[in-house]
Steps between C-alpha positions, in 0.01 A plus 500: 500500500479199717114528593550165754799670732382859495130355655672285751696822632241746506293267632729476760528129461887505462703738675201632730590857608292514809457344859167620591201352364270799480752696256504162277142542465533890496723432194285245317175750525269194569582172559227218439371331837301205393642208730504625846828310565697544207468840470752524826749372282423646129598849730727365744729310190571849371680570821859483562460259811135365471286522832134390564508677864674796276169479278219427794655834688517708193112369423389541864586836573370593134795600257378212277097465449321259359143507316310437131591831312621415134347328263297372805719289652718539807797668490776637779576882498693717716364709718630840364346379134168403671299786469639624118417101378129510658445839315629395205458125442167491728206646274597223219561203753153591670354510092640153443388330793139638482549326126605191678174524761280544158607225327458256827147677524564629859328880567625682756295846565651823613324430792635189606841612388516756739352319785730213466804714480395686821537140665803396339645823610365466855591190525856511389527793716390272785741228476803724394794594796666815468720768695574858443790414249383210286314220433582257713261147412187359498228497230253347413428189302184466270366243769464809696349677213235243478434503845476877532253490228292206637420735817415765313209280322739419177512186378762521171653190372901481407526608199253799517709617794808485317385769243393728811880464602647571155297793509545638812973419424442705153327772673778554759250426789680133586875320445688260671514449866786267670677253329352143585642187419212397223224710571436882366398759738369878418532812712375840432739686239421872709678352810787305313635718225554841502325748258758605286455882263305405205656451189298678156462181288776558250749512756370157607523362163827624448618359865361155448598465127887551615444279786374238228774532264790553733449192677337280204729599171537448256142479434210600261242736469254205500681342795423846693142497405451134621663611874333804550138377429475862321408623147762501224448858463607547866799272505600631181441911623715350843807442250491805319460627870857356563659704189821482412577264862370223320614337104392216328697227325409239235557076590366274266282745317357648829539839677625473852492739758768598681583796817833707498608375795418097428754234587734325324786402668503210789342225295627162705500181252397173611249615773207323559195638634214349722223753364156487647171476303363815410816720506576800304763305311224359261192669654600840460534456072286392235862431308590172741628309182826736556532260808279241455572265194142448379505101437525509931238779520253277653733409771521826627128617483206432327217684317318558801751702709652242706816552545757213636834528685807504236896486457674699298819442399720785377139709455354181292222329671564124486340325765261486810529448856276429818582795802249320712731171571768469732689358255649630158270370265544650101392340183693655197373555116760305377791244650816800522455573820436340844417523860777551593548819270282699684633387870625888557201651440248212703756596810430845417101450500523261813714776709276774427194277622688486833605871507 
């Protein structure tokens, strides 16, 4: 097993397989939405001809949401797993953030929670276009949040109002409105994404656990748990869910994960990838040493969660780079490669920008 190719396929890094963004993200389950602008292109660089206006309309007319939902932080879904994620994931993201609140020593009553989220809702409502068909733009921003809750007598300071958001996305009662250049807006989650049948909770364990392991694999049962945000005794009841659809093999002492129907064929050598911080290539595993050799760890992301922008090289991570100049600008671990190496894919970053 060749742990290195078999993640770059199935994560659809190499040899993407589809052309629309929302199935990319359909296919990865969740994808982790922490920088507002790089998260175009952690879902649009799985595509087979990457496209920002591709992205905006597939995240304006809602088949690719935004919000906090796992582990707390902000993720993109698809639309059709929306609902089933919220129902499932929801309870334990709203658990962990009211942890969060308690150890900053911020109280929020029931009271206040629920007259808050009647403005947020009202408000996104307010600023939110729509027509018989689908969503269409608009949205507000939290500047209209604070104002809305100003006039109502509120005075709430940033990151108080924050929580009240969080809240309101892991309850299903807010998510993303249009796509802005650098600013987040919310609309109301009844008007942009359809109700879909309710799922009974093993059938959403069992949905989201393939999801995981068909686009992540090979990967471990502890890699699952870290993802998910769930309990071990859920991720592992969500692979005996999977049966005999999903087997386990053994690399360097360690039991791997891997689907019936996982890739392993298409593996392009000498690619280089532009990878943006916080992607599921490292983010989505607690195993990163498979692609991250540990002496450059710190390059790559520290022990507070801050993730950088990487290359990889044939899978390996082995350098940085800076998607905010207008000029290729990389700095490598080590002196075997150069700029000049990654030329293809900088061209490939700068004409999606433009697309």
């Amino acid at each position: 097993m060749n742990p290195v190719s078999i993640r770059q396929l199935n994560q659809q890094l190499v040899a993407p397989q589809f052309s629309d963004p929302a199935e990319v993200v359909g296919r990865m389950g969740a994808m982790q939405a922490q920088e507002y602008r790089m998260m175009r292109w952690a879902v649009a660089m799985r595509t087979r001809r990457p496209s920002s206006k591709a992205f905006k309309r597939a995240f304006d007319c809602g088949r690719i949401i935004r919000l906090h939902l796992m582990r707390g932080t902000w993720q993109l879904v698809s639309a059709d797993d929306y609902w089933p994620m919220i129902n499932l994931f929801g309870p334990k993201a709203v658990a962990v953030t009211k942890g969060w609140m308690s150890s900053n020593k911020i109280s929020i009553s029931d009271d206040e929670l629920l007259r808050v989220r009647d403005i947020l809702a009202q408000t996104a409502a307010d600023y939110s276009v729509y027509d018989a068909s689908q969503f269409r733009g608009g949205g507000a921003t939290k500047q209209d949040f604070v104002r809305a809750l100003e006039e109502k007598g509120m005075q709430m300071d940033d990151h108080r109002l924050s929580y009240h958001i969080r809240m309101a996305e892991m309850s299903g009662i807010l998510c993303s409105g249009e796509l802005l250049p650098t600013k987040a807006t919310y609309a109301l989650t009844a008007d942009k994404v359809k109700q879909t049948a309710k799922m009974d909770r093993d059938e959403a364990l069992m949905l989201f656990t393939r999801k995981y392991f068909q686009s992540r694999q090979p990967a471990t049962l502890e890699d699952f748990v870290w993802w998910s945000g769930l309990n071990i005794s859920d991720c592992r009841k969500g692979i005996t869910l999977m049966g005999d659809t999903l087997h386990m093999e053994k690399w360097q002492g360690r039991e791997f994960y891997l689907t019936d129907d996982c890739r392993t064929r298409g593996f392009r050598r000498g690619k280089f990838l532009l990878i943006p911080p916080y992607d599921e290539y490292l983010i989505g595993y607690k195993s990163r040493e498979v692609v991250l050799p540990e002496e450059h760890r710190h390059h790559a992301h520290n022990n507070s969660g801050i993730f950088q922008p990487i290359i990889a090289h044939d899978g390996t991570i082995c350098g940085n780079w800076a998607p905010f100049k207008k000029e290729c600008q990389v700095r490598f671990f080590d002196d075997e490669f150069g700029e000049e190496d990654v030329k293809e894919a900088w061209l490939a970053y700068k004409g999606f920008c433009v697309s």
